[in-house]
N, C-alpha and C positions, 0 to 999 in steps of 0.2 A: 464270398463264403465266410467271411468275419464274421457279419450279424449273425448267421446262426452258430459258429461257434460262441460269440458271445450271449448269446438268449439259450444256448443249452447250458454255458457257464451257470447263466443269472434262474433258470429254473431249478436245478441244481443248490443253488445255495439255499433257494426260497424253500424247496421239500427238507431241506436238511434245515433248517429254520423252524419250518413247523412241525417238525416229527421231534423237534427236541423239547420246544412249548410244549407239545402232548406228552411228554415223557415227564416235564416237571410240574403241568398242570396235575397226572395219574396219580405223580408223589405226592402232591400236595393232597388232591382227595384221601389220599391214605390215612395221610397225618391227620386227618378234620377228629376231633373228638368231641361225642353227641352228649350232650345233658340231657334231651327231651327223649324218653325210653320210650316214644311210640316213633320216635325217627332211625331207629338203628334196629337190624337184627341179630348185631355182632357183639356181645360182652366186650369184645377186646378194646373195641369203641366206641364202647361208656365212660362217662367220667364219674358215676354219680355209686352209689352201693350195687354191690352185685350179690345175692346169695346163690348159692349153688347145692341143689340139695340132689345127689349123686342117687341112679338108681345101681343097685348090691346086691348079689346074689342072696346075703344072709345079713346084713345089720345095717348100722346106720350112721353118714356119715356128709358133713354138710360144709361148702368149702364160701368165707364170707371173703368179699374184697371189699375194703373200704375205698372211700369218692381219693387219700391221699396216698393208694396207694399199696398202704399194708395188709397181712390177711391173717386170717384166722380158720383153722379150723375145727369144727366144733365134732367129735368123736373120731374113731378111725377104723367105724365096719370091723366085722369078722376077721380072725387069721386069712378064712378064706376066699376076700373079699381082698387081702389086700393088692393080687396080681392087677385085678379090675380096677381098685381103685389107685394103683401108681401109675396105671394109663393112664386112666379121667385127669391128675395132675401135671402129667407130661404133656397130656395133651394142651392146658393151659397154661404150658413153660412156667411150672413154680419148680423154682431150687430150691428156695426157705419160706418158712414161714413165721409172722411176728405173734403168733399166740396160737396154743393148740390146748382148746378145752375140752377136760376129759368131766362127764357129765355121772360116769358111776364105773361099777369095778366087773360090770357086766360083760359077758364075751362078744356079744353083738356090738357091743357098743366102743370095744378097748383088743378086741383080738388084735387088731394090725397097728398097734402102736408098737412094740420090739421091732419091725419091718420099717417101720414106718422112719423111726428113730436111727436106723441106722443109715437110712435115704436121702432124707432130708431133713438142713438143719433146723432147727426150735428153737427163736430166743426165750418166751416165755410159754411155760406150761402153765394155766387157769386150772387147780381144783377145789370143789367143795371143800372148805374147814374141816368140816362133822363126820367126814369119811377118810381122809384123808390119809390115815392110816392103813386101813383098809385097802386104800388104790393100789400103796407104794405095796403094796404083800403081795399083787396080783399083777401089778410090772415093773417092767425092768428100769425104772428111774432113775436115773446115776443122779449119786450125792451133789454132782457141782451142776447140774440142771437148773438155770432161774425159774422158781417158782413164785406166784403170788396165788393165794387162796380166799375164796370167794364165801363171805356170809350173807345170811340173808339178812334185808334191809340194806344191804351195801349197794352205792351205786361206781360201778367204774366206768371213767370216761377211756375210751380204746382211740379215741380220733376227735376231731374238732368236728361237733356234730353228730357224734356219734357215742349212745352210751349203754352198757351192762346193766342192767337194774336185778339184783340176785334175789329169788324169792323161797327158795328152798334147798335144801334140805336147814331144815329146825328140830331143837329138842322139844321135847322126847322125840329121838329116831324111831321109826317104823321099824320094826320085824322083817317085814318084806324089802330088801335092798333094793328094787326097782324104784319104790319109795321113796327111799332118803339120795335119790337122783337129782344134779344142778339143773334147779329150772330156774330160769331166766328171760326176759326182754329185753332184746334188743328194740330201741330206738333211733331211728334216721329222721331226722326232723318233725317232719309233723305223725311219721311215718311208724307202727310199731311189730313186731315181730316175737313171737312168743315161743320159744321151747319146751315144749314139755317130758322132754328126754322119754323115759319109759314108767313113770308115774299111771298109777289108776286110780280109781276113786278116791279110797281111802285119803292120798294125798291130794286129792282136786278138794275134795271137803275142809282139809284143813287150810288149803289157800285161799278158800270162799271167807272161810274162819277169820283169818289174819289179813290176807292184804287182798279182798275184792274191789280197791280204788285203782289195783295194778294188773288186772288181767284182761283190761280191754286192749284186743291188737285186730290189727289189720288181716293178718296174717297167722296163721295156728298151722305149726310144728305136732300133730297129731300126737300125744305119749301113744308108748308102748305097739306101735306098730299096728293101731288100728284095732287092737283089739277089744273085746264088748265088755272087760272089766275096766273101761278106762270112759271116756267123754263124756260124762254122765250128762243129762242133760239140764241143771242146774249152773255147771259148769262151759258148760256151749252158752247157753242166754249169758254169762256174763262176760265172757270172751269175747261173745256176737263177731266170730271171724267172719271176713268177708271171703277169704282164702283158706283151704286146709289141706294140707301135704300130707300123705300117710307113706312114710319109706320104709319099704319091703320090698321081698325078691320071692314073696308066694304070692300066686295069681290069686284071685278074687275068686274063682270056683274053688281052689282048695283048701278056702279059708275062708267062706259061705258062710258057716255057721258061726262061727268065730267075731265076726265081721258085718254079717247084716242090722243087726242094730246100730251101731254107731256108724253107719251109712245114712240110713236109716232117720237119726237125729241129726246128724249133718246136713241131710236134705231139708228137712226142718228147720233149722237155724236159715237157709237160705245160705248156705256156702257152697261156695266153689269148689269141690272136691280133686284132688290129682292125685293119683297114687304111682309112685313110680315103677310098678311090677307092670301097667298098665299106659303108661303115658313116658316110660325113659326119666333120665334126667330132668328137674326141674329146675326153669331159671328165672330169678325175680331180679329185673335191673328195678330199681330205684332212686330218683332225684330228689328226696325226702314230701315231696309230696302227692307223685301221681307214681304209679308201676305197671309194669307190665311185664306179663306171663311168658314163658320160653319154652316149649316140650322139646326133647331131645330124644329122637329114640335110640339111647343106648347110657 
């Protein structure tokens, strides 16, 4: 009877041998982090840029993680918008964040920053020079806040690899405060990314005006929510996006009219259209030279 006490011993050790290799082999798959964005489904394990362009019942609100790390993000949706979007954050475990740019003094675009501010910390708040005034009138910005303020022509570097290149707001300010809105390109290497906050013609004309060496991107940040005083189509040929995000939280029937042309010229352009009333959350991992596309329905 020995050998087989001893060979139930030695099968015993050998299943506890290998169920422990499986357990440090699963950890280790865990830990793998993907540079190559057509190898992963998972943001968490990326290593490369992440943008996150959040769909909201009412505004608009876009969360960037850079390749080292830090993040940003770029407006803070509606008052109303802000229950939804302290989920969509919780859900990707951020406690702080290393920049929060606020792009105009607009409710769509700035309602949930007093909510926001009192949630999570902010080392740096990004805003336009030329309004700046104006912001701090319409929020709650406490005096010891780090701010830096963005002009146009300015380029800030945010990351090794990664840069801000500011294109608007310039004097003479517009009338229309959707207008004298931060628009901006982002850069990831060979890689570009255009905001067009809530800007319409009027101001798409005068960035044809001034800086048409800086509006070719990859990627277009739709202004104004998609609507037909905005994407002119001068504007689209020189952008020539291969990608365009339109964040809104009204469906495409209710907002048909409103809407149909600058679909319309988008399909023209030969872009990719996404709108997140339609397709959920959108997410563009990034290795600064190839991307790929993420729909999230929620």
């Amino acid at each position: 009877m020995g050998w087989k006490t001893t060979w139930r011993w030695l099968l015993l050790g050998f299943t506890a041998a290998f169920l422990f290799t499986c357990t440090l082999a699963g950890q280790s798959q865990s830990a793998i982090k993907v540079e190559d964005p057509y190898a992963s489904d998972n943001e968490q394990d990326f290593v490369g840029l992440v943008l996150t362009f959040f769909a909201l019942p009412h505004g608009e609100s876009t969360l960037v993680r850079f390749p080292g790390g830090q993040t940003m993000l770029i407006d803070t949706g509606s008052e109303e918008d802000w229950s939804v979007l302290a989920e969509r954050l919780a859900e990707r475990k951020l406690t702080r964040l290393d920049y929060l740019v606020v792009t105009n003094d607009q409710p769509e675009h700035t309602g949930g920053y007093a909510s926001l501010a009192k949630t999570i910390p902010v080392d740096t708040v990004i805003l336009p020079k030329l309004i700046e005034q104006t912001i701090f009138k319409a929020l709650p910005i406490e005096a010891s806040q780090k701010r830096m303020t963005a002009v146009a022509g300015q380029e800030i570097r945010l990351e090794d690899g990664v840069t801000m290149q500011v294109l608007l707001p310039e004097e003479p300010l517009f009338l229309s405060p959707q207008n004298n809105s931060l628009v901006f390109r982002l850069q990831h290497g060979r890689l570009r990314y255009l905001f067009a906050s809530g800007i319409n013609e009027e101001a798409e004309e005068r960035l044809l005006e001034r800086h048409p060496e800086l509006l070719a991107a990859e990627v277009l940040k739709v202004g104004g929510q998609g609507s037909n005083q905005g994407s002119s189509q001068p504007f689209l040929t020189k952008v020539d996006p291969q990608v365009a995000i339109i964040q809104t939280g009204k469906s495409r029937e209710s907002m048909k009219e409103s809407r149909t042309e600058v679909l319309e010229r988008l399909g023209e352009s030969w872009a990719e259209t996404y709108m997140t009333d339609r397709d959920g959350t959108i997410t563009i991992l990034s290795n600064g030279k190839d991307y790929r596309i993420l729909k999230q329905k929620k």
